[in-house]
N, C-alpha and C positions, 0 to 999 in steps of 0.2 A: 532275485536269488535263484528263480527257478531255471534262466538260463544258465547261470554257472554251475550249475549242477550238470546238464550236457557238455559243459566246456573239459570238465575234467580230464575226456578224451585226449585233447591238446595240453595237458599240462607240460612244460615247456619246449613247447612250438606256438611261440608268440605269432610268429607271420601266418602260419597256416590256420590258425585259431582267426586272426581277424581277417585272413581272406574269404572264410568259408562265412566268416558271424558279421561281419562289420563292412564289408566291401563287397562288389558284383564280381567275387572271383570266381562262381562255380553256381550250379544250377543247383537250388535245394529244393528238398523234394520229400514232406512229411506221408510219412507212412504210419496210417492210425486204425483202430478200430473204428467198425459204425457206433459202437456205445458213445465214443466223446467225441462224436464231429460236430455239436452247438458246442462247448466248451471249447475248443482245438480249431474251428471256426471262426468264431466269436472272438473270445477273453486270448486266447492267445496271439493271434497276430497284433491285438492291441496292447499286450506286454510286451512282446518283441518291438514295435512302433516306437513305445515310450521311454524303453532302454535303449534306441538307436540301434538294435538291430538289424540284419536282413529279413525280408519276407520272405516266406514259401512261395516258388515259384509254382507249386498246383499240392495239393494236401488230396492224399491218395488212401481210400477209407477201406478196411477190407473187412470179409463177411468172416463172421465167426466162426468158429473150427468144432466141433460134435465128434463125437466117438463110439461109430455103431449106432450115429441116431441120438444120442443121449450127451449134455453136457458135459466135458470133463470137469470129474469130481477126484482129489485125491483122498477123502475120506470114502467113496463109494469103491474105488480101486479103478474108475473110468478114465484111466489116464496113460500114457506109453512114457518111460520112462527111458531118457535116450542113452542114459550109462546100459540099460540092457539091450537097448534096441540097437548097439553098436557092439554087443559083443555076438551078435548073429547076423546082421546086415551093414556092408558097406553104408557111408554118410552118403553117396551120392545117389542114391536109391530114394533114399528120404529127402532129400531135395529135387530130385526129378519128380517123384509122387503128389508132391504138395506144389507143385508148378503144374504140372500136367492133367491132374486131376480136377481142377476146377479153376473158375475164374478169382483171381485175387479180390476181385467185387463183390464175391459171391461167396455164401457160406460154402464151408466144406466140413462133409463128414466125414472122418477116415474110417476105415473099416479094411480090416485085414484080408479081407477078402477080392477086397477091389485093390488093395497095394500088392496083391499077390498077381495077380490078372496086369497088373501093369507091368511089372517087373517082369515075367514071364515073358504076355507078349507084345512087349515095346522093346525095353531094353534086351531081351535074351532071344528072342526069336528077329528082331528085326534090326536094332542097330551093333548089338553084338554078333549076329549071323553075318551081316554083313563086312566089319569088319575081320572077324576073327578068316574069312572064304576067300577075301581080297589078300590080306596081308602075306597070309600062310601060301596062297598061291606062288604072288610076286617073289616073295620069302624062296618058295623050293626051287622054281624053275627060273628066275634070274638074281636075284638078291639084291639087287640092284634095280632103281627106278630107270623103267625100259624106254626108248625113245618111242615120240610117237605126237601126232599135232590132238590138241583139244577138240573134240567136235561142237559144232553149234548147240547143238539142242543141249549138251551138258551144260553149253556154256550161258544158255538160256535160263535152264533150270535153276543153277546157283544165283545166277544174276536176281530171278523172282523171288526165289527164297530172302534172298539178303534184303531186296524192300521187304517183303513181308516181315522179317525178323525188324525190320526200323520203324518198320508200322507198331509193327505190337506193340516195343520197347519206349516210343513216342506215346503210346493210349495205355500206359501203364497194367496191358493185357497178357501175362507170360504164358498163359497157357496157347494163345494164339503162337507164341515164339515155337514153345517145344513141337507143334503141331507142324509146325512148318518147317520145322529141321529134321521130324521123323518124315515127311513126306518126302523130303531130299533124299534120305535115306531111303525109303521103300523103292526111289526112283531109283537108287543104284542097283538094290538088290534087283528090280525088274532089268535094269539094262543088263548086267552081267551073266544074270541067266539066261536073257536073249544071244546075246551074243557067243556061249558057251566056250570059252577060251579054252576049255578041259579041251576038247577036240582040237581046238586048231592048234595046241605046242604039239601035238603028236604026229605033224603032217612037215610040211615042207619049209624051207628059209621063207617064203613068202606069208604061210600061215602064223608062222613064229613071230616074226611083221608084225603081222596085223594083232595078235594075241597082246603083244608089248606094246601098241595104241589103246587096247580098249584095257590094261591095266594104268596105264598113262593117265588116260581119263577117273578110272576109278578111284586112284590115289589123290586128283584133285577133288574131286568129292568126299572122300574124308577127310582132307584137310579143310576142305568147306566144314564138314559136321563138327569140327574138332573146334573150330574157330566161333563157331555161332552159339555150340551150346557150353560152350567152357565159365558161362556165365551160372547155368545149370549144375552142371557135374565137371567142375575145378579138376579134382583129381582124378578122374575116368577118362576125360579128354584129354590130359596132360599123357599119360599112360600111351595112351593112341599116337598122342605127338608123337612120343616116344617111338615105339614101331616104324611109326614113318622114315627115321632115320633124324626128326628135326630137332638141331641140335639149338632154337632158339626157344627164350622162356615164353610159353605158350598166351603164359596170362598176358604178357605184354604187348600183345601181336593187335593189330591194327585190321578193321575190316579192307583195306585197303589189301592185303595179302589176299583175299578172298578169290580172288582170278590168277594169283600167279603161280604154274603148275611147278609142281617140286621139280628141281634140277635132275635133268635124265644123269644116272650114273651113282648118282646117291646113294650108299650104300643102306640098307634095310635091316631093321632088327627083327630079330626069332622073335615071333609072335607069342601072344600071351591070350590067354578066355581073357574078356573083358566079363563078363558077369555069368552067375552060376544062378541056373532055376533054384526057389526059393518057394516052401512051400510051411506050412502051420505046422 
């Protein structure tokens, strides 16, 4: 009885129901609390067994969630309710927070103070800075993606990050994911301030050149961050797509895209803030 209660899902999608419950169509992958891993251990793979269903391919236990230190209680008031916490913050804030903030092995406290200190500075000082500096550049002084060849070490950078992101995603680790799509990200902000393309459009056809390379490059980096953390922030990376000019649906995109730099010529959309400081 107790699996046709998760079948519900599938109410009439007969094939996709016993591809996922009855056949080796797809890798399952139990996500539990530590309170019921002897029971979900135990008693369940041997109710799945006896009813012929598929085994969990690995049962992935996570640490319990605390608020300010103290259990959530809805009789104490210790609790965030997400009808409120969505009419003052974006939802991809609260799923970058609860990824990034600790190990999904591990418990997590949330505490407003530490979800403020992330939002601030993760997403608004480093992956929105970089975004909103890149885009708005490309955006004013050619509108258009500039020609220009990849350099190696960019090309090196994405390449590590993307194992890293397969590592994580393999050892059911996300906070190691987001970590390593922000460090791709810190890597751009550091290359593009090195490189200060402000100076070189104001100089000569040669500098203008070289200015439209090191945005070439840039653009493939965010379409790198956009691709890796869209598992993250759905609709903040889609957003980003957006800007880029791409006109495909983002969720569907294949790590395989990961190296291939946007088409020079591409036209570019007026940029947008990707996220706004947020404070109590």
């Amino acid at each position: 009885a107790l699996p046709k209660r998760y079948n519900t899902l599938y109410t009439g999608k007969e094939e996709e129901w016993r591809r996922y419950w009855k056949e080796d169509g797809a890798t399952i992958v139990h996500f539990i609390g530590t309170d019921i891993i002897y029971h979900h251990c135990i008693f369940w793979p041997a109710m799945l067994k006896g009813a012929d269903y598929s085994l969990p391919d690995a049962v992935v236990a996570s640490g319990m969630v605390k608020i300010e230190g103290r259990t959530f209680s809805k009789s104490r008031g210790d609790v965030v309710w997400t009808s409120e916490f969505l009419e003052r913050f974006h939802p991809d804030t609260l799923r970058y927070y609860l990824v990034a903030q600790s190990s999904h092995t591990k418990e997590l406290n949330f505490s407003w103070d530490s979800f403020f200190l992330r939002v601030n500075n993760e997403l608004v000082a480093i992956l929105g800075n970089l975004v909103h500096r890149v885009v708005s550049f490309a955006y004013k002084n050619f509108g258009v993606v500039p020609e220009g060849e990849i350099e190696e070490a960019v090309i090196t950078k994405i390449t590590e990050t993307r194992e890293e992101v397969i590592n994580a995603v393999e050892e059911y680790e996300f906070k190691k994911l987001v970590d390593a799509v922000m460090k791709l990200a810190d890597f751009g902000n550091g290359y593009f301030q090195r490189e200060e393309p402000w100076h070189l459009i104001k100089k000569g056809d040669k500098e203008r050149e070289r200015c439209g390379e090191i945005l070439k490059n840039m653009l493939l980096i965010l379409k790198a961050v956009c691709i890796l953390l869209e598992a993250v922030m759905p609709e903040k990376m889609a957003e980003v797509w957006s800007q880029l000019g791409m006109e495909s649906d983002l969720h569907s995109v294949k790590l395989d895209e990961l190296m291939v730099p946007i088409a020079s010529g591409q036209e570019l959309k007026k940029p947008k803030k990707l996220f706004e400081r947020v404070e109590g």
